[in-house]
Each structure stands twice: as C-alpha cells, then as structure tokens.
SEKOLTOR-535629 format. One record per residue (C-alpha): x negated, y negated, z; residue number from 1; residue in one letter. Coordinates in steps of 0.5 Angstrom, whole numbers, m for minus. Each point is the difference from the previous one (the first is absolute). Last residue first. Example, Ala and Ser with C-alpha at 12.3 -4.5 7.8 and 13.67 -1.06 7.14 Angstrom:
<sites>
      u      v      w  num  residu
    m27      2     14    2       S
      2      7      2    1       A
</sites>
This chain:
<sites>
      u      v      w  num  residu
     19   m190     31  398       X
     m4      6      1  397       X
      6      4      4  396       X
      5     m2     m5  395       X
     m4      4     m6  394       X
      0      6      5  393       X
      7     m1      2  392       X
      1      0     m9  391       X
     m5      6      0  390       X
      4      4      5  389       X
      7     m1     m4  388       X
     m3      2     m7  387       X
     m2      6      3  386       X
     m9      2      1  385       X
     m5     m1     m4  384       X
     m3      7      0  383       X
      7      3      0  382       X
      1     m5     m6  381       X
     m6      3     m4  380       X
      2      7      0  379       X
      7     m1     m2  378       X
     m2     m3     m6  377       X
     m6      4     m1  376       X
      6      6      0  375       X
     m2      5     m7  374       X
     m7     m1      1  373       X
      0      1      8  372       X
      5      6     m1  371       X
     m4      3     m6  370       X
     m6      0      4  369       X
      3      4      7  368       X
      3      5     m5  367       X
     m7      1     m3  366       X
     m3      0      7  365       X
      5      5      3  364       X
     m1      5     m7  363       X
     m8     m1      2  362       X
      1      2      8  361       X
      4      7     m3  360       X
     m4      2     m5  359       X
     m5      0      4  358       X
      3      3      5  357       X
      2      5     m4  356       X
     m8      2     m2  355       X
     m2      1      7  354       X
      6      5      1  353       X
     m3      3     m6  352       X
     m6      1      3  351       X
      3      3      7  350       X
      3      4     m5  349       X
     m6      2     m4  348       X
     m5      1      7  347       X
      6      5      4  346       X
      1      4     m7  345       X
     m8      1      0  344       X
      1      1      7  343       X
      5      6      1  342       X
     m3      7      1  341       X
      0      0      8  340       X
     m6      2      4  339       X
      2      3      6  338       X
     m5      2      6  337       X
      1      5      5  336       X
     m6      2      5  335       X
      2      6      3  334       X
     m2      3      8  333       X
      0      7      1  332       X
     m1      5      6  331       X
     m2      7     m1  330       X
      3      7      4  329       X
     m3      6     m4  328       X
      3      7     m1  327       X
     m4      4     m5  326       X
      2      4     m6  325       X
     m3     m4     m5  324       X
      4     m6      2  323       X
      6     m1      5  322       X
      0     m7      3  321       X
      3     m1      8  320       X
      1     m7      0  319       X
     m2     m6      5  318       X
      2     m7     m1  317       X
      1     m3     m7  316       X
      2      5     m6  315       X
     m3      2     m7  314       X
      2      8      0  313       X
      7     m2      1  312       X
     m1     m7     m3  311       X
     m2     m7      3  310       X
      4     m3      5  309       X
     m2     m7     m2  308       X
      6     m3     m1  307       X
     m2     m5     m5  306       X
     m2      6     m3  305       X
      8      2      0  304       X
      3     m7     m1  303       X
     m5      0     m6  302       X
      3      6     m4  301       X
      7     m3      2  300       X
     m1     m7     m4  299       X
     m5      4     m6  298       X
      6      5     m1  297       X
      5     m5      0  296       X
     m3     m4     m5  295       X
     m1      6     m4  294       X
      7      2      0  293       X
      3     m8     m2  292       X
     m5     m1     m5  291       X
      2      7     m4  290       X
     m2      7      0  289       X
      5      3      3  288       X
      5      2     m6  287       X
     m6      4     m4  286       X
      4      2     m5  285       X
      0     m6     m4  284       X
     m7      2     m2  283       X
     m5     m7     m1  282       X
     m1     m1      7  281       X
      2     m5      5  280       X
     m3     m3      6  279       X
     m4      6      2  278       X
     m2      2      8  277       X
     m6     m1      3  276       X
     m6      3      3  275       X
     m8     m1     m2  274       X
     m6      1      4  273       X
      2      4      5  272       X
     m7      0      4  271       X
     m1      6      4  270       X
     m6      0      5  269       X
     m4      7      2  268       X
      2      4      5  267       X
      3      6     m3  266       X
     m5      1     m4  265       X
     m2      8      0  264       X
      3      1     m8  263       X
      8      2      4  262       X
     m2     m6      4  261       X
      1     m5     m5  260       X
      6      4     m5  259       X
      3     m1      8  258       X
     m1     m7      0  257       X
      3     m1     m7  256       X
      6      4      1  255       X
      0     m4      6  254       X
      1     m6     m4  253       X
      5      2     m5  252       X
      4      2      6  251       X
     m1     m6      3  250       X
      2     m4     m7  249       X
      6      5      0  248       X
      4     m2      5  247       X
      3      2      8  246       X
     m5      6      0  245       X
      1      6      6  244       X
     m5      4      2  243       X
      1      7      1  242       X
     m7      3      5  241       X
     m3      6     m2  240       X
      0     m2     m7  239       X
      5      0     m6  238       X
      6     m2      3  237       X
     m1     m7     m3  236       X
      6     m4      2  235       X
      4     m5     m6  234       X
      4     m6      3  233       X
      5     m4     m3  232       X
      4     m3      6  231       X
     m3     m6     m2  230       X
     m2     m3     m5  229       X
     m8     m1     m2  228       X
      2     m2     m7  227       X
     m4      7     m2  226       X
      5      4      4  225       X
      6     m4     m2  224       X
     m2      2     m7  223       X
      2      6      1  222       X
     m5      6     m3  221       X
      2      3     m6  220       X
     m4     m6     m4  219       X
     m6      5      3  218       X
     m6     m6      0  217       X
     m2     m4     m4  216       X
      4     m7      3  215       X
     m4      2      6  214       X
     m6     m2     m2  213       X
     m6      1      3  212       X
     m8     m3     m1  211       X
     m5      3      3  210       X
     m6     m3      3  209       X
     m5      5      4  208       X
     m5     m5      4  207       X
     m7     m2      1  206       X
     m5      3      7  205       X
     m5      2     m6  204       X
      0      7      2  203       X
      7      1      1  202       X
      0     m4     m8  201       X
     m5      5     m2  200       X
      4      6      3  199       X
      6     m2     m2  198       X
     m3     m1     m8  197       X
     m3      7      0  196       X
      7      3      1  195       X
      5     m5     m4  194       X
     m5      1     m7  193       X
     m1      9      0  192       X
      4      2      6  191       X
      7     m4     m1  190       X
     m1     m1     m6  189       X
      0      7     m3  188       X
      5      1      4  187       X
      6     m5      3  186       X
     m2     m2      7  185       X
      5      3      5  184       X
      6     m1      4  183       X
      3      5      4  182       X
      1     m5      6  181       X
      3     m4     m4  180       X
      6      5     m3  179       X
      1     m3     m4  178       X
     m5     m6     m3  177       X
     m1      5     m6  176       X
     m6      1     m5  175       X
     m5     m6      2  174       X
     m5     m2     m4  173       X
      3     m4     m5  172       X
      7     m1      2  171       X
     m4     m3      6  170       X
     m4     m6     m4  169       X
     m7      1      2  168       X
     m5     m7      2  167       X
     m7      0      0  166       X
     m5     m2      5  165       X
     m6     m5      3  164       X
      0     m3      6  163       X
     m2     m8      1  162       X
     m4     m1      6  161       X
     m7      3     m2  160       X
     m2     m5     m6  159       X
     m9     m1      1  158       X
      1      0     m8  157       X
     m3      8      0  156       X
      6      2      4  155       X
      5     m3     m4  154       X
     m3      3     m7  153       X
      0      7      4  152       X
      7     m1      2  151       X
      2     m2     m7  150       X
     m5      6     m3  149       X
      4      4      4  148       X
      7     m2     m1  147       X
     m3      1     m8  146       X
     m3      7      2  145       X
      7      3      2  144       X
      4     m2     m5  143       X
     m4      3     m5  142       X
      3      7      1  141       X
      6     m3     m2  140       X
      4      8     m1  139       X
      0      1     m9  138       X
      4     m3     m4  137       X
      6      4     m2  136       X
      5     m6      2  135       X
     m5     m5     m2  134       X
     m2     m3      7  133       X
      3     m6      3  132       X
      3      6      5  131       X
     m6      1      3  130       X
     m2     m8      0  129       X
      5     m2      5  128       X
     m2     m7      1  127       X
     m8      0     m1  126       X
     m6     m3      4  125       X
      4     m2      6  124       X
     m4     m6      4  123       X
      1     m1      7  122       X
     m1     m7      5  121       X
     m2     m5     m4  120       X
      0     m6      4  119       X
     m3     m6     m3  118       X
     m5     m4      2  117       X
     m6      5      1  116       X
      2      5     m5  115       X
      1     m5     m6  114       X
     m5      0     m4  113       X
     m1      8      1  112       X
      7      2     m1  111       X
      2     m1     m7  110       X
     m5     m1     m4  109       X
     m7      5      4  108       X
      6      4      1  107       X
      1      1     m7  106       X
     m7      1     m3  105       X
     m2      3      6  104       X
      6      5     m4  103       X
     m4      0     m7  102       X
     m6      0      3  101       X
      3      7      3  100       X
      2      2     m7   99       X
      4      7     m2   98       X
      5     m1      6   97       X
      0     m7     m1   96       X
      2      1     m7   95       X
      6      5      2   94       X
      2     m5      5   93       X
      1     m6     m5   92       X
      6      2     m3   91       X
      4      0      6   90       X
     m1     m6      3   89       X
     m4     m1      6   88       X
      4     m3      6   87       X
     m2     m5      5   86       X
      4     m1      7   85       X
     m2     m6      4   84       X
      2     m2      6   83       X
      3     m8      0   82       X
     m4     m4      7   81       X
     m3     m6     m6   80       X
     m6     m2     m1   79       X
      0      3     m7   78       X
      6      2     m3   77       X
     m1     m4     m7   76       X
     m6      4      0   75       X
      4      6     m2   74       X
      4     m2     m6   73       X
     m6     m4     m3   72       X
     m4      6      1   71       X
      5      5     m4   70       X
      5      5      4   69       X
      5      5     m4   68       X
      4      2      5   67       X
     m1     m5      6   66       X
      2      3      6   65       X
      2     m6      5   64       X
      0      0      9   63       X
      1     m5      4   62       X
      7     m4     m3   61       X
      1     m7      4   60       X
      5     m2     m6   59       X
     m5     m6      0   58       X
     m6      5     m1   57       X
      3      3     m6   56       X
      2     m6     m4   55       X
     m7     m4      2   54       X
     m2      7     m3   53       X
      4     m1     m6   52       X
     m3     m7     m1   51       X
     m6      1      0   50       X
      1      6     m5   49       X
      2     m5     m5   48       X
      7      1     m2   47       X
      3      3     m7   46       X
      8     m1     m1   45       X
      3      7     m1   44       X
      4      0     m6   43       X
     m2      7     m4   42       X
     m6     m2     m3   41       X
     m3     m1      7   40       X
      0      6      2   39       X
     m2     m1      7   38       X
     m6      2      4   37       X
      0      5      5   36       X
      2     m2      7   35       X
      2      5      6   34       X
      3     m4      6   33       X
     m1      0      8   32       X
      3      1      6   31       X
     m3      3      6   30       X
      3      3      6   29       X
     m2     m1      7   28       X
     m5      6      1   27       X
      3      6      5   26       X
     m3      3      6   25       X
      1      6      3   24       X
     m2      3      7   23       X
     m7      4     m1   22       X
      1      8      1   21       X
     m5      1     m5   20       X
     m4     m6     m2   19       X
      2     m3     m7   18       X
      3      4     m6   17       X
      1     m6     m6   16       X
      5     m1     m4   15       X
     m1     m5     m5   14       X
      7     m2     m3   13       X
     m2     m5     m6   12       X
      7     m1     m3   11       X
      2     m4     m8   10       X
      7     m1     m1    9       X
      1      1     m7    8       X
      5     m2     m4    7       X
      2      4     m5    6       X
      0      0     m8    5       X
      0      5     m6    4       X
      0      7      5    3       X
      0      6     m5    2       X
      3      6      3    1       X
</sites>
C-alpha cells in the first residue's frame, strides 16, 4: 500500500536502563521539528536559513533534524541552544562506503566548522536504506562500512560527541509486530546487516533508529486501537506474564524491543525516527487517510508520551522483563522528544501574511490619497477653521 502524502511527527525515545532498583526518572518532553528544504517549484515561498531558525528559536523548538543538511542551513543555527539532527541521503551511503576520503569529505563539510558552536547531536547515514535497494539486489552490506567511515571520520577530527547510526523502516525488518514478544529481525537481514550494526552501535554507545507507521499496519486492526482510544486493547499471552497493550504504537514499539534483545541487545537505546498518519491518499478505498484521522492520531500520539508512562517493556519504575529466559528486574528513564513536520509550511504563510499586510498598509495609503486630492477644499477649510471662527478671529484683532 503506496502512502502518497503523510504528516509526519518525528520522535526521538531514548530508553536507556539506569542503576538496578534505581526510583525512575522521567525527562521533560521536548518538542522539535523535521526541516527538508521545500520544493520551491511547487509555490513554496524561498526564505533565508537565518530567517527560518530566527522562526524556530522564537516557537521555543529545542531540537530540529535536518533531512537534506547544507553548510549554509547548519551555521545558521549556531550560537543557539537547538540540538541538531543530521541525516545522509540515501544515494550518497554507497559512495562513503567505498571511499573514506569521501566521507571525512562530508564531516569535514557538515560537521567540522560547526561543531563548536552548534550543537550537532546524531548523525543517521541513510534513511531506510534496506528497503531502498532493488527488490533482487543483494543485502546493503555497505551500509555498515560507510557508518563507520563516518565515526572514523569524527573521530579523526577530534569529533567524540556526535554519534553516528542508521535508520530502519520497521516494515523492512520486522515480519510481525504481534505478537510482540514473539518479534524477531527479518532474515538474512536480521543476521547479516542488522546484526553487526548493533554491536558497532552497543560499542559506540550510539542508537537504533527505526521508523514506525501504524497506518501500514494490519488494516483488520481497529482504528481505535491506533488513535489510542479507549476501551480497545490487545493482550500478549505469548510469554509467561500476559501483558495488556492500549495501542498500536506501544506494540510497535515493544516488538522493537523484544527483536533488540532476542540479537542480545536489550538495553540499547531506541529511537523512533519517524511516525504518523496520512493525510490523504490516491486509493478511494483507504477511508482514513485524511486530514481529520491524521491530526487526530498526532493530537493522541503526543498525549501519550507526554504522559510518560512509556511502554510495557519500556515502562517508568521497576519491572520484571523477561529476556532470553532469565528473569531480570530494571529501571527505565526516557527522554522524549518530537519533531513536527511542518516548518517549510509555517515559513510560507508566515510570509504570505508579511505580504497581506503590505498590500493591506499600500491600499490605505491609496485610499487616503485620493481622499485629499479629491476633497482639497474641505481640507483647507478644516485648517483654517469655519466662516464663524474666523469672523471672531477678525473681530478680535480689531
């Protein structure tokens, strides 16, 4: 099923497990934006990257990823407290992978003049680049040198900040998200490209990043499920304990979670790069997908992780986790933050509305002018006051 258009709603869920028995701690949500640059052909009004960060710093926005970063786009948020999402495109992994110049190349160009002053937090070399390939291609087995040749890269600049990782659709690597505690990576994948990259990103201290669409998923499934209504709930009897799920994004996400530690890498952080609901769609028979569903999935996707209760395997406090056979009690805390899709649109109506009061200020103007050239008369006798008051002016001097 072809998605034409969707609105996207960007979160970052870093689940780390802290000290064992440890009281929970839960991080303020953050709320930020995803910027690409607009497709100018198509209306979009071009601003200046000074003025669309002055935009972003003024909504109070503490993180933004930039999907197709340029110098100029990044040193515009210099100086400023913004945390800094970089992505690769797609078409320039294969080249980075067979060429190390090639990708000190790019750091030494996105990330090395601007390092000290702005704050470039994670860098994603490719976006979902195992389903990119050609349906009979081969596994991406370059994918894993060129993340490395981009760490190397940092490294070699003196760069130990900004980690370095990729970013899975789960569609791509993931058969099933029911149950989730029967999830496992999708093979040859799973063991030959997701495999080695989660022990270079466990090493590195970096993070999964997996994109996660419940529009895709089973269309059997009840669309109060996804829109995080109540009373819909789904229950995994799967494992010893029976869990009970209250919608599809924390299934999702746990199925995640479990594929994480089934590979022996269950505490390594989870980032959901991308999530959302589409606004409309080519297909007369996909009924939901319009601007009324999707806002409404985005509106209760953030209640809930503003919440902070985390998911079932992902949860604040103490829990009991069942993992490879062996009974383990942990503590979570989550850091959340969101990026909204919706800047280049923001920019072009904020300048729009610019322009209408421009036009709005020169029709007064005009309309001011023909008022005094059509009307001098009654202007000039308003400056010298009624026939009365200057006869009693007359007799005053007399």
């Amino acid at each position: 099923m072809k998605i034409l258009k969707c609105d996207l709603l960007l979160i970052v869920i870093a689940v780390t497990v802290v000290v064992l028995m440890a009281p929970p701690t839960i991080s303020a949500a953050k709320v930020g934006v995803t910027y690409s640059t607009p497709d100018f052909s198509s209306g979009s009004v071009e601003a200046s990257p000074k003025r669309i960060v002055a935009k972003i710093v003024s909504m109070e926005i503490e993180a933004v990823r930039l999907v197709d970063p340029n110098p100029e786009m990044i040193r515009a948020f210099a100086s400023t407290k913004i945390s800094l999402f970089l992505s690769v495109p797609n078409p320039l992994v294969p080249m980075l992978a067979s060429d190390r110049l090639q990708a000190f190349e790019w750091v030494k160009l996105h990330v090395l003049p601007f390092h000290n002053r702005t704050k470039i937090s994670m860098i994603s070399v490719g976006d979902d680049v195992v389903s990119s390939s050609w349906p009979d291609a081969p596994p991406p087995l370059f994918l894993l040198r060129a993340i490395r040749n981009v760490r190397r890269s940092l490294v070699h600049l003196g760069i130990h900040k900004v980690s370095v990782s990729t970013t899975f659709s789960f569609l791509s690597i993931i058969p099933s998200a029911f149950p989730p505690s029967l999830a496992r990576f999708r093979n040859p994948n799973g063991d030959v490209i997701i495999k080695p990259i989660l022990e270079f990103l466990e090493k590195t201290k970096s993070s999964f990043l997996v994109n996660l669409y419940p529009y895709n998923i089973d269309s059997s499934i009840h669309k109060g499920f996804a829109f995080f209504e109540d009373p819909f709930s789904y229950v995994d009897d799967s494992s010893i304990i029976q869990v009970r799920y209250g919608n599809l994004f924390d299934v999702m996400v746990d199925a995640v979670v479990r594929s994480l530690a089934v590979m022996g890498h269950e505490n390594l952080p989870v980032v959901v790069g991308e999530t959302g609901w589409p606004s409309w769609s080519s297909n007369s028979s996909e009924v939901y997908a319009t601007p009324k569903c999707s806002q409404r999935f985005l509106n209760a996707l953030v209640d809930h992780l503003r919440a902070g209760k985390g998911t079932p395997l992902r949860k604040e406090g103490v829990s009991e986790q069942k993992d490879m056979g062996s009974s383990r009690l942990s503590s979570q805390k989550m850091n959340i933050t969101f990026f909204l899709d919706d800047i280049p649109e923001m920019e072009k109506k904020f300048i729009q509305l610019n322009y209408l009061v421009i036009v709005c200020m020169l029709f007064l103007a005009v309309i001011s002018t023909v008022a005094i050239l059509t009307c001098p008369s009654n202007i000039v006798s308003a400056w010298r006051g009624t026939p009365a008051k200057r006869e009693r002016k007359q007799k005053k001097q007399y």
